[in-house]
C-alpha positions in Angstrom: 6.3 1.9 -21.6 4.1 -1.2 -20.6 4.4 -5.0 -21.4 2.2 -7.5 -21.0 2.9 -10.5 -18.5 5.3 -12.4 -21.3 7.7 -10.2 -21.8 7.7 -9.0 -17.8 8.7 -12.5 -17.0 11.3 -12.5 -19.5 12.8 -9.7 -18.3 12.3 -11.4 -14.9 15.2 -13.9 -16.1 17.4 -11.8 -17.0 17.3 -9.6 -13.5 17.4 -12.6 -11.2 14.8 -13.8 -9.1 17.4 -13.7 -5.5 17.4 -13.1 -2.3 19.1 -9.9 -1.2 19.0 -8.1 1.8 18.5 -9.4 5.8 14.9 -9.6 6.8 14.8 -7.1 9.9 11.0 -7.6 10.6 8.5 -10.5 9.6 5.5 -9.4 9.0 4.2 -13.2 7.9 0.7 -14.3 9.2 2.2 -18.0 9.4 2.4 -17.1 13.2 -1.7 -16.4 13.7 -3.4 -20.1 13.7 -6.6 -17.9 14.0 -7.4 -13.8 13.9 -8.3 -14.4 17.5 -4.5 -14.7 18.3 -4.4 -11.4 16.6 -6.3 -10.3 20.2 -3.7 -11.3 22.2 -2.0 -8.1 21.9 -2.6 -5.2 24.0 -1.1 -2.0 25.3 -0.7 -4.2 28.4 0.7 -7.4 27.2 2.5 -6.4 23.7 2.9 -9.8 22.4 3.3 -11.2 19.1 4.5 -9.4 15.7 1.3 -6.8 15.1 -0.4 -4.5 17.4 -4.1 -4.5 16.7 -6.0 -1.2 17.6 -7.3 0.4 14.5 -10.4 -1.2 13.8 -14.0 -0.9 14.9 -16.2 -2.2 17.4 -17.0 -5.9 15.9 -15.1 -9.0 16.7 -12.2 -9.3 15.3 -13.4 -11.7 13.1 -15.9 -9.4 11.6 -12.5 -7.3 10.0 -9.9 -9.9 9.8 -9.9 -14.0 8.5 -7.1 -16.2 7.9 -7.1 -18.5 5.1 -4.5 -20.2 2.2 -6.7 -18.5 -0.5 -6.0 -15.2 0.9 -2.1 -15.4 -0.1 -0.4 -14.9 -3.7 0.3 -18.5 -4.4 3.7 -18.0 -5.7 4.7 -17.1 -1.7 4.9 -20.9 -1.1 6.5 -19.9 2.0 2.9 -18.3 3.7 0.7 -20.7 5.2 -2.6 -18.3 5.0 -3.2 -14.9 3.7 -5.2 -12.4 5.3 -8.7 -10.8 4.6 -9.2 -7.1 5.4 -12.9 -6.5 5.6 -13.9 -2.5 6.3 -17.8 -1.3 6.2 -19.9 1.1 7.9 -19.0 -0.7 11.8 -15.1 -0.5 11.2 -14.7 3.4 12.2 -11.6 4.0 15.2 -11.0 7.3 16.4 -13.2 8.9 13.4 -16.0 8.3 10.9 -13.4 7.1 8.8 -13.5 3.2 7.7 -10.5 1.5 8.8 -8.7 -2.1 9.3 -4.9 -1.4 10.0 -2.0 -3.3 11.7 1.1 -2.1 13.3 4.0 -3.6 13.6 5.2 -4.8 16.8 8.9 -5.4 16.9 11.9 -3.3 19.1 13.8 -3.4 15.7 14.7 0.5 14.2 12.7 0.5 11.1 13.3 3.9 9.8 17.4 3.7 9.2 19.6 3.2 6.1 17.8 1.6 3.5 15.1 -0.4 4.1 12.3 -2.3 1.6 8.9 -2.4 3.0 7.5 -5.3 1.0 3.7 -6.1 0.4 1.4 -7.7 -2.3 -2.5 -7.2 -2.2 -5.7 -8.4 -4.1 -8.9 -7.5 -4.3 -11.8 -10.0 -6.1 -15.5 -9.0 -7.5 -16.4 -10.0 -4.0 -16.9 -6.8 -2.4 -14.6 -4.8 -4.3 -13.2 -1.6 -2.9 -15.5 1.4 -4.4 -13.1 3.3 -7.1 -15.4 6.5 -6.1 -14.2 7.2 -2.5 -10.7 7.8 -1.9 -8.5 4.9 0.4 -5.2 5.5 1.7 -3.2 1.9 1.5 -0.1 0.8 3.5 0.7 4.2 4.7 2.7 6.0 7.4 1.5 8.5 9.9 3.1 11.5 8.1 1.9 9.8 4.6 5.0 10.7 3.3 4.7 7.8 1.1 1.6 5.1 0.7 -1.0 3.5 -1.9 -4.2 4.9 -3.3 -6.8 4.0 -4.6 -10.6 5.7 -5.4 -8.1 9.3 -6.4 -7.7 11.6 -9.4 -6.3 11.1 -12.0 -6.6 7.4 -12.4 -9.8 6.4 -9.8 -9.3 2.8 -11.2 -5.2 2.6 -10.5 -3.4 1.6 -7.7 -2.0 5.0 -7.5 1.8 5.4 -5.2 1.8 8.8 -4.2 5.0 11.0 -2.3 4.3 13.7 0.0 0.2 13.5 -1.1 1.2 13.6 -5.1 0.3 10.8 -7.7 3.9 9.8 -9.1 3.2 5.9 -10.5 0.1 4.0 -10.9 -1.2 0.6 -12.5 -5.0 -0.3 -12.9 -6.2 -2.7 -9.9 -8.1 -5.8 -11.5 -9.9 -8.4 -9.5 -8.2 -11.4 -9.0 -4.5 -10.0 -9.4 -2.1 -10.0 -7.2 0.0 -6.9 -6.6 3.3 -6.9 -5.5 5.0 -3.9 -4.3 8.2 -2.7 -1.9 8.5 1.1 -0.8 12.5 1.5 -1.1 13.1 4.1 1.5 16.7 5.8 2.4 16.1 7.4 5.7 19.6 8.7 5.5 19.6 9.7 2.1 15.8 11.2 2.8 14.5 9.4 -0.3 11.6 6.8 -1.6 11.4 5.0 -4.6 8.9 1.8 -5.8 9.8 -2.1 -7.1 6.5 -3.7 -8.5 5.2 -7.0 -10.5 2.3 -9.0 -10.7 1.2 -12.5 -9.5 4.8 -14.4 -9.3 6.7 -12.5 -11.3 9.7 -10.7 -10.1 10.2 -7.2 -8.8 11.3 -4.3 -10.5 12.2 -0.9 -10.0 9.4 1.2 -11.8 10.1 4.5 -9.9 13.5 6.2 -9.0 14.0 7.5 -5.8 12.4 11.0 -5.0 13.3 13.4 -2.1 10.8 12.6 0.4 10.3 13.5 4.4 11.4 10.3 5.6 10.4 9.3 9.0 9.1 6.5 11.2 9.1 5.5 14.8 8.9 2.0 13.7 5.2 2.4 15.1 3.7 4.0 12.5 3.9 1.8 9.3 0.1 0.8 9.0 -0.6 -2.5 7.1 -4.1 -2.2 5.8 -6.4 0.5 4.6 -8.5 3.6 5.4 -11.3 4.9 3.5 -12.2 8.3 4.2 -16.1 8.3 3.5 -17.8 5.9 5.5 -20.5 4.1 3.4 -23.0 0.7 4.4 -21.1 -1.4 1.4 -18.0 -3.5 2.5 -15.3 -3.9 1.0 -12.7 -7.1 1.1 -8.7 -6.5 1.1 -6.3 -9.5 0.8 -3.1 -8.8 2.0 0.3 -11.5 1.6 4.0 -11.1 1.4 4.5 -8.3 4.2 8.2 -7.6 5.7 10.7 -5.3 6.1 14.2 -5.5 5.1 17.5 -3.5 4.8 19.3 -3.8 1.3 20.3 -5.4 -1.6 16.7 -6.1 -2.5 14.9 -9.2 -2.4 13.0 -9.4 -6.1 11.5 -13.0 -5.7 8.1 -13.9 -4.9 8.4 -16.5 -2.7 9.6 -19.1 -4.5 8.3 -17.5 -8.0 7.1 -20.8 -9.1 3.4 -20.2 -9.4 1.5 -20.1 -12.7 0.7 -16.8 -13.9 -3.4 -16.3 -14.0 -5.3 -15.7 -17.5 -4.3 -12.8 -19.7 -7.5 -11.9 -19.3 -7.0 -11.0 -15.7 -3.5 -9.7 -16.3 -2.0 -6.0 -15.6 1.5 -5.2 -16.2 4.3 -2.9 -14.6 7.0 -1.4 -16.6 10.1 -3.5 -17.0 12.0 -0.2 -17.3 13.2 2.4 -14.8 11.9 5.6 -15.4 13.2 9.3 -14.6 12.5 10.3 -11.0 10.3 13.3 -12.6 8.5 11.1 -14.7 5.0 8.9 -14.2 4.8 5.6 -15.3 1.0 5.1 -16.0 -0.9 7.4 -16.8 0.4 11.4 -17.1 -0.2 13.1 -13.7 -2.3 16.6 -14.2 -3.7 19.4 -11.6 -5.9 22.3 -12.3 -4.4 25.2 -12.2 -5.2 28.5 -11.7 -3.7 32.7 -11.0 -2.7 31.4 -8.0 -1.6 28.1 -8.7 -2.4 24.4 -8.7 -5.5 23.6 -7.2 -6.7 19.9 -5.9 -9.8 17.9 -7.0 -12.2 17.5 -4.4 -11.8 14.8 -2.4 -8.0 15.0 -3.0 -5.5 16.1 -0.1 -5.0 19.5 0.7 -2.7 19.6 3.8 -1.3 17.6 6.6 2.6 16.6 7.8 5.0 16.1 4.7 2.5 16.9 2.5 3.7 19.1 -0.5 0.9 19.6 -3.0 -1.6 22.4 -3.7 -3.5 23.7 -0.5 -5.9 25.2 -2.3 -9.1 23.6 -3.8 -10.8 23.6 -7.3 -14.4 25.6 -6.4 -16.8 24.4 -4.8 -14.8 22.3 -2.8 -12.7 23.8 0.8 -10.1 22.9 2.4 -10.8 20.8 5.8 -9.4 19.0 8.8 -9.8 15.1 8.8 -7.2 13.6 10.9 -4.7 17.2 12.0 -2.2 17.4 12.2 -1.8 14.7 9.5 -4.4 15.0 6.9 -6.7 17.7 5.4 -9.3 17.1 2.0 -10.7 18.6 -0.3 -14.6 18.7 0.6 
């Protein structure tokens, strides 16, 4: 069941808006005074708190600016924010559109339980293109991560396990999204808090049986798109670090004013069953065989565990083995 804003900051009052667990990486931009500090990392001199590789052949500053409007105003702890800009320059190791950051840290980020946290925007600006699929904050294995530009809601920010659609919430401009992955690596489970703008988080997906795995270098902060078209698009990212548990459910300091109902989305205040969607009912075609995907819709890759075969015309293909194959 969905609220509107009202009642998802009433609930907000009643769970506590607290500081939990012990923040194990920081993945604040407070530290960049400009995105040419970002360039001071390299394989040879692996300096600061990101590593910055994935991206294309522009300046940085062509992919990345700093800025106080780029943050969720309710983290009154941020400085800036970040724009992530991808377009037809920003392709890395494929055709593929990318902008991604990597933490740098010698911390183990893939033991116990640990809360990825994140909150992103996107504006009427050059909004991301609900036709073409984009992976969002994802591992290497993908066996969690955000999507958006996917069946069956093209329009949702869609969190999907092991390649399938479990939770999503419709992505409007000018809304901030706040999300943290809650991963057990020792239990070998991931489950998702989410609000919106400054409200608190809440637990709108149990924890699933998931291939958990990270060699606290492969947690990618940013997005891919896999069909590389002229039109840019503009990510704002805000919020970003990594802690082990209890939970941290404030937004910053949760103090900012909500934006218009207008431009407001809600998240459920309820947690549902691990088996069960909270947007939108998840479907596949289906067929003698068995399920089949969408085209443009994964097919294959490491920890994925959804159909492998494709709904006609569409094949099966390689796009980034062994870690990812589509639907084409």
């Amino acid at each position: 069941m969905f609220f509107r804003r009202s009642a998802l900051a009433s609930f907000a009052l009643f769970a506590g808006v607290v500081r939990g667990g012990t923040k194990i990486w920081d993945g604040s931009f407070n530290a960049f005074s400009t995105v040419a500090d970002f360039d001071k990392w390299s394989w040879a001199s692996q300096v600061g708190t990101y590593q910055w590789y994935i991206h294309g052949t522009q300046p940085t500053s062509h992919y990345l600016a700093l800025d106080p409007a780029f943050k969720n105003p309710a983290d009154t702890a941020e400085t800036h924010g970040l724009r992530m800009t991808i377009d037809s320059t920003a392709t890395w190791n494929s055709q593929m559109e990318r902008a991604e950051l990597i933490p740098q840290t010698t911390q183990n980020l893939g033991s116990g339980n640990l809360f990825y946290h994140f909150s992103l925007m996107h504006s009427n600006t050059n909004p991301p293109d609900s036709t073409l699929e984009h992976q969002i904050f994802f591992f290497e294995s993908h066996f969690t991560e955000l999507k958006y530009g996917v069946a069956p809601n093209p329009t949702d920010l869609e969190w999907h396990v092991g390649g399938q659609p479990k939770w999503s919430t419709p992505f409007v401009a000018g809304q901030w999204y706040n999300f943290a992955y809650d991963i057990d690596f020792s239990a070998g489970t991931v489950g998702l808090w989410a609000s919106n703008g400054s409200a608190a988080l809440t637990k709108v997906a149990n924890n699933i049986v998931a291939s958990t795995s990270t060699n606290s270098e492969d947690f990618h902060v940013g997005v891919l798109r896999i069909v590389n078209t002229p039109t840019p698009e503009d990510w704002y990212v805000s919020g970003v670090f990594i802690e082990n548990g209890p939970i941290t459910t404030a937004i910053g300091s949760g103090s900012a004013p909500a934006p218009p109902s207008s431009s407001t989305t809600a998240v459920p205040t309820t947690v549902p069953p691990s088996s069960t969607p909270v947007s939108t009912p998840i479907s596949t075609t289906t067929s003698a065989s068995g399920p089949l995907q969408s085209q443009y819709g994964q097919c294959g890759g490491t920890g994925y565990s959804g159909p492998t075969a494709c709904a006609s015309p569409a094949t099966c293909k390689a796009v980034s083995p062994p870690y990812y194959y589509q639907c084409q």
